[in-house]
C-alpha positions as CSV (number, residue, x, y, z in Angstrom):
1,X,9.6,-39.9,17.5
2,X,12.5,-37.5,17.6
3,X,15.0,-39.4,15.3
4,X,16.8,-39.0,12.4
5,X,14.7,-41.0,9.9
6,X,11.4,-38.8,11.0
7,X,13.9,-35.5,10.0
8,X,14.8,-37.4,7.0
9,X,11.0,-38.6,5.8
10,X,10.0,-35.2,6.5
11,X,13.2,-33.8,4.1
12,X,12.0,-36.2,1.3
13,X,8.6,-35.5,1.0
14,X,9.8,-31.6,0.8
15,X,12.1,-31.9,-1.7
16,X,9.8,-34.5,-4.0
17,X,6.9,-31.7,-3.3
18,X,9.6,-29.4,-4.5
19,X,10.8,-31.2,-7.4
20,X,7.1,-31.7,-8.4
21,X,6.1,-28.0,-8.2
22,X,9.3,-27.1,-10.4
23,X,8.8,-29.9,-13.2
24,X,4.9,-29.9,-13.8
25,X,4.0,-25.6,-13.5
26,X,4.4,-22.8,-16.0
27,X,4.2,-20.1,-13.6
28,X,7.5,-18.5,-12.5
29,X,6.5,-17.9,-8.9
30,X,5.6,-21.3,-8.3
31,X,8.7,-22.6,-10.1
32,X,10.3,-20.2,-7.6
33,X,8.1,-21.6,-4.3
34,X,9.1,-25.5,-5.6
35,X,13.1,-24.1,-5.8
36,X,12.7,-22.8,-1.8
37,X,11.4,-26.5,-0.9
38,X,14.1,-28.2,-2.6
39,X,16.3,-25.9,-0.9
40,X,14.6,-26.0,2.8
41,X,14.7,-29.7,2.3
42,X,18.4,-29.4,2.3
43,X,18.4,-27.2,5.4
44,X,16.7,-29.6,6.7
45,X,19.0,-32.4,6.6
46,X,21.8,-30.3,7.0
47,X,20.7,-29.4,10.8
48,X,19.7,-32.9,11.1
49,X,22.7,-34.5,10.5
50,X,24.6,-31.6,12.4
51,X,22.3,-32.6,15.9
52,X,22.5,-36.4,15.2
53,X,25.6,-37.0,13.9
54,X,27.7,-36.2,17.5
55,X,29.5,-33.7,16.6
56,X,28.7,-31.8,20.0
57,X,29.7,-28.3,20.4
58,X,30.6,-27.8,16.6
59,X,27.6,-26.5,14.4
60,X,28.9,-26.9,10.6
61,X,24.9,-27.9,9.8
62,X,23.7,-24.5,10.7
63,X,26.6,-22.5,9.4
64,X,25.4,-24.7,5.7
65,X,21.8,-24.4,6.5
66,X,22.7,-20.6,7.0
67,X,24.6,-20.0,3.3
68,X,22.2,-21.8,1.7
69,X,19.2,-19.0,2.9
70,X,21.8,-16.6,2.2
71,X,21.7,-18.0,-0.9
72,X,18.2,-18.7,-1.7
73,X,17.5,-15.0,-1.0
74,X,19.7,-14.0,-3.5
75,X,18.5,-16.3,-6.0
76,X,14.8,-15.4,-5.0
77,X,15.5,-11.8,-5.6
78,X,17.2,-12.2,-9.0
79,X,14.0,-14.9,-10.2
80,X,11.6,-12.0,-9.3
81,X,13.2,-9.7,-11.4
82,X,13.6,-11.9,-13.9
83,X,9.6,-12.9,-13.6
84,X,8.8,-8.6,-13.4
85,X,10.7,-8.3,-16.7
86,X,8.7,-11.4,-18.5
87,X,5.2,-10.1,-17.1
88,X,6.4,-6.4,-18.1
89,X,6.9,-7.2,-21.6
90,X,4.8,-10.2,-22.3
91,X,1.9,-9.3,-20.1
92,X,2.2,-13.0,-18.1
93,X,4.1,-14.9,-15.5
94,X,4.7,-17.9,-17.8
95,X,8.2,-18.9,-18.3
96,X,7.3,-20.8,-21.7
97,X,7.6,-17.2,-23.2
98,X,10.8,-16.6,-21.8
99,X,12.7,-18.1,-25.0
100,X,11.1,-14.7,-27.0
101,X,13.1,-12.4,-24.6
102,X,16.6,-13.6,-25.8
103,X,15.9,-12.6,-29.1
C-alpha cells in the first residue's frame, strides 16, 4: 500500500481536517492547530511527489517541505503573540474580539 494515492488520501483528509478546524472555531489556538494541518498536508505531498515523481538523487520536496516548517514556526510564533495580547487585554482566546483591538 505504499503508493502515491495512499500519501495523497492521507494529505486530503489533513488539510479538509485543517480547513474544518479553521472555518468552524472561535478559539485562536485551535485556529492555529487547523493552519499547522493545512500546512503538514502540504509537506506531505511535497515529499510525496519528491519520492514518486523519479527525480532520484534530487530532493526539491524536502528542501519545500523544509521552508514551509521554517515558515509555519514563524507564523506560529507571531499567532501566539497575537493570541497573548487578545487574552491580555480581553481576558479570552476568542478571535471574534479581535476587531475591538484595532480601535
Amino acid at each position: 500500500m505504499d503508493s502515491l494515492q495512499s500519501y495523497l488520501f492521507i494529505s486530503i483528509v489533513m488539510f479538509c481536517l485543517g480547513l474544518y478546524g479553521v472555518m468552524t472555531r472561535r478559539n485562536g489556538v485551535a485556529i492555529l492547530m487547523g493552519i499547522e494541518l493545512i500546512l503538514n498536508s502540504a509537506n506531505l505531498n511535497f515529499v510525496a511527489f519528491n519520492r514518486f515523481g523519479g527525480l532520484g538523487e534530487h530532493l526539491p520536496g524536502h528542501v519545500f517541505a523544509l521552508f514551509v516548517i521554517v515558515m509555519a514556526a514563524s507564523e506560529a510564533a507571531v499567532m501566539l503573540a497575537i493570541i497573548i495580547n487578545l487574552y491580555k487585554n480581553f481576558q479570552t482566546v476568542n478571535v471574534d474580539e479581535a476587531h475591538e483591538m484595532s480601535g
